[in-house]
C-alpha positions as CSV (number, residue, x, y, z in Angstrom):
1,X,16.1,-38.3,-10.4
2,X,13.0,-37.5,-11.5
3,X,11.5,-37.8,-8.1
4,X,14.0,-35.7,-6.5
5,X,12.9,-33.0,-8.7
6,X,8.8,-33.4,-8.1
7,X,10.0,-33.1,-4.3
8,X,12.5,-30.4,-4.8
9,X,9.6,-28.0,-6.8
10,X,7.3,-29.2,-3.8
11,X,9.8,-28.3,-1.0
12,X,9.6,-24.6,-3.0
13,X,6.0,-24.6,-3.3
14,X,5.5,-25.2,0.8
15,X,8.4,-22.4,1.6
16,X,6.6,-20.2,-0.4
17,X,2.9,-21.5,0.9
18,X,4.5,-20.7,4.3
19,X,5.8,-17.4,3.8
20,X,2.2,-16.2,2.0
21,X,0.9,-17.8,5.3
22,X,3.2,-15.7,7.4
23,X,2.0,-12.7,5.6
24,X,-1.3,-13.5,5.7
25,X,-1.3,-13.9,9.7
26,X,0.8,-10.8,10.3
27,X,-1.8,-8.7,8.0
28,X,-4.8,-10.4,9.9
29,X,-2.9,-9.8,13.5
30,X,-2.6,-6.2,12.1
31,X,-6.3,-5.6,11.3
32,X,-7.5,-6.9,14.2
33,X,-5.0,-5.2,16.5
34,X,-6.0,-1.7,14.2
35,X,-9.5,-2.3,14.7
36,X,-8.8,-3.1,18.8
37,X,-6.9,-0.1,19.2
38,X,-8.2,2.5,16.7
39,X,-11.3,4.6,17.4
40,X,-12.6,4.5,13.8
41,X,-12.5,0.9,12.8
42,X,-11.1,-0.5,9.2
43,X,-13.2,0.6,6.7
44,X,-12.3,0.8,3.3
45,X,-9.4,-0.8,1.0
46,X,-7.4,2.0,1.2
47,X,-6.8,2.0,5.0
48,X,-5.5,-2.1,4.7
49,X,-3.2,-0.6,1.7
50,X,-1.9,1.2,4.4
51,X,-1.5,-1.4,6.2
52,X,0.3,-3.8,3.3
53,X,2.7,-0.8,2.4
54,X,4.2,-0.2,5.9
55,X,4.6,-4.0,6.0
56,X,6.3,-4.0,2.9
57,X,8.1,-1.3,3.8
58,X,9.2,-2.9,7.1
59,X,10.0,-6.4,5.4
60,X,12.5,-4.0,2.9
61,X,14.2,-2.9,6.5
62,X,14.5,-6.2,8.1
63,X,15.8,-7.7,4.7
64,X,18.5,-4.7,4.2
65,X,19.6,-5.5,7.4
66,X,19.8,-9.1,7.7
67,X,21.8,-8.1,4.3
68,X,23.9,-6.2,6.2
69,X,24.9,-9.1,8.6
70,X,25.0,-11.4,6.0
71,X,22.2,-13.6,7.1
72,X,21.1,-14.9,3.7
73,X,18.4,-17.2,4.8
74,X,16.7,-14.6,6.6
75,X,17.2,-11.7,4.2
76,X,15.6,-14.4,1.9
77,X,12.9,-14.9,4.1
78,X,12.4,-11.3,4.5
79,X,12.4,-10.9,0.3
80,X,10.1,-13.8,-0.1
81,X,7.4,-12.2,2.3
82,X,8.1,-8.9,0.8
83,X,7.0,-10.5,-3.2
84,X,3.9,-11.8,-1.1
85,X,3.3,-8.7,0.0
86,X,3.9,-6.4,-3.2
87,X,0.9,-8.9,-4.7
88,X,-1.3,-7.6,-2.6
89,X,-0.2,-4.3,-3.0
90,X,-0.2,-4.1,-6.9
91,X,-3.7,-6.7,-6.9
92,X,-5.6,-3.4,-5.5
93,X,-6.9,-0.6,-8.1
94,X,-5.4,3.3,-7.7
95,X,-5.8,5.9,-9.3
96,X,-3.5,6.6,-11.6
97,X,-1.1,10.3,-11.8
98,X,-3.5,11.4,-14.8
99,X,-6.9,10.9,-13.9
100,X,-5.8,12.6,-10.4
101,X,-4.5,15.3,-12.3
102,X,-7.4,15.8,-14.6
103,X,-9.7,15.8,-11.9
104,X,-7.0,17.9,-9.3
105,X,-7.3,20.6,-12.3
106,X,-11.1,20.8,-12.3
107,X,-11.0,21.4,-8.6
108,X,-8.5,23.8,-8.8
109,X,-10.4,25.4,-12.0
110,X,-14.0,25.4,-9.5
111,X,-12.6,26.7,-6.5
112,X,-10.8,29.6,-8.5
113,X,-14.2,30.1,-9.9
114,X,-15.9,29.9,-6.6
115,X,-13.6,32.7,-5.0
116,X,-12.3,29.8,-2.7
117,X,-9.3,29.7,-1.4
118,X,-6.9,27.7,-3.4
119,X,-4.0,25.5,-0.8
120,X,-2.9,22.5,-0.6
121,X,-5.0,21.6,2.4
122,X,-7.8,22.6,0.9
123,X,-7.7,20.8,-2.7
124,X,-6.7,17.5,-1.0
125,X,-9.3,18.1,1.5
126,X,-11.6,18.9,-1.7
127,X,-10.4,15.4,-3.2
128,X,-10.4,13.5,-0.7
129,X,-12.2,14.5,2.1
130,X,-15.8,13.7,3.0
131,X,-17.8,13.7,-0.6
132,X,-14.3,14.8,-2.0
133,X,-14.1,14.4,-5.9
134,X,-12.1,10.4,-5.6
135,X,-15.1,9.5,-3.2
136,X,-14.0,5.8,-1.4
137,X,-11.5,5.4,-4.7
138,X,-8.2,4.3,-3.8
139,X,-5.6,7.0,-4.4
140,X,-2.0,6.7,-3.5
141,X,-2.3,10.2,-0.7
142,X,1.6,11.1,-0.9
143,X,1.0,10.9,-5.1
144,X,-2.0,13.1,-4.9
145,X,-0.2,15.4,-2.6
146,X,2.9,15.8,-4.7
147,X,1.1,16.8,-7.9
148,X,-1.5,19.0,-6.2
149,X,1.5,20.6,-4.4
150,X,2.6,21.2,-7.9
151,X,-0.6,22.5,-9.3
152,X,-1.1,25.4,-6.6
């Protein structure tokens, strides 16, 4: 009995070794391909967080629609790959809404000073852009554009 448990917790611990090893080569066939194809090679974390969220976000598809067909072992295939994947996601450092906020504020705040003009385009360019305020910090872009939108 007791051996059929040790290989029952093993069987799990391969299936899930083989579906972080599925991740792992669909990410690595991703960066390379992105690199192959792109004219401004992958540079920084935040362009392979990119990279992990539209994977995630495709793994939720797939596994809503193997749902959908009631194909359990894939949809739990498809989950399995997506908890892989949303360790990656949450194992990289954001910004968070308030320190974008604080800092969003100050821009605002300079450029008003400044007699600049005050859009969107121009605070998250301001932010974000080359020698914007975040620098090569990772910030979550539709986050910082929601709460600048907010702001101006």
């Amino acid at each position: 009995m007791v051996v059929h448990s040790l290989f029952f917790v093993s069987s799990e611990t391969k299936i899930h070794e083989c579906n972080r090893l599925d991740v792992l080569r669909g990410i690595l066939a991703e960066t390379t391909n992105q690199s192959k194809t792109s004219s401004k090679p992958l540079s920084s974390d935040g362009q392979i967080l990119s990279i992990l969220r539209k994977r995630a976000k495709a793994a939720e598809d797939a596994a809503a629609g193997f749902k959908a067909a009631k194909r359990v072992d894939l949809t739990e295939k498809e989950m399995s790959q997506l908890g892989v994947l949303e360790e990656y996601i949450n194992g990289v450092e954001t910004v968070g809404e308030e320190e974008i906020r604080k800092i969003a504020a100050e821009v605002i705040g300079q450029r008003r000073l400044d007699g600049l003009p005050v859009t969107k385009g121009n605070v998250l360019k301001a932010l974000k852009g080359p020698n914007g305020a975040f620098g090569d910090r990772n910030v979550e872009m539709g986050t910082m554009a929601q709460i600048v939108e907010g702001m101006v």
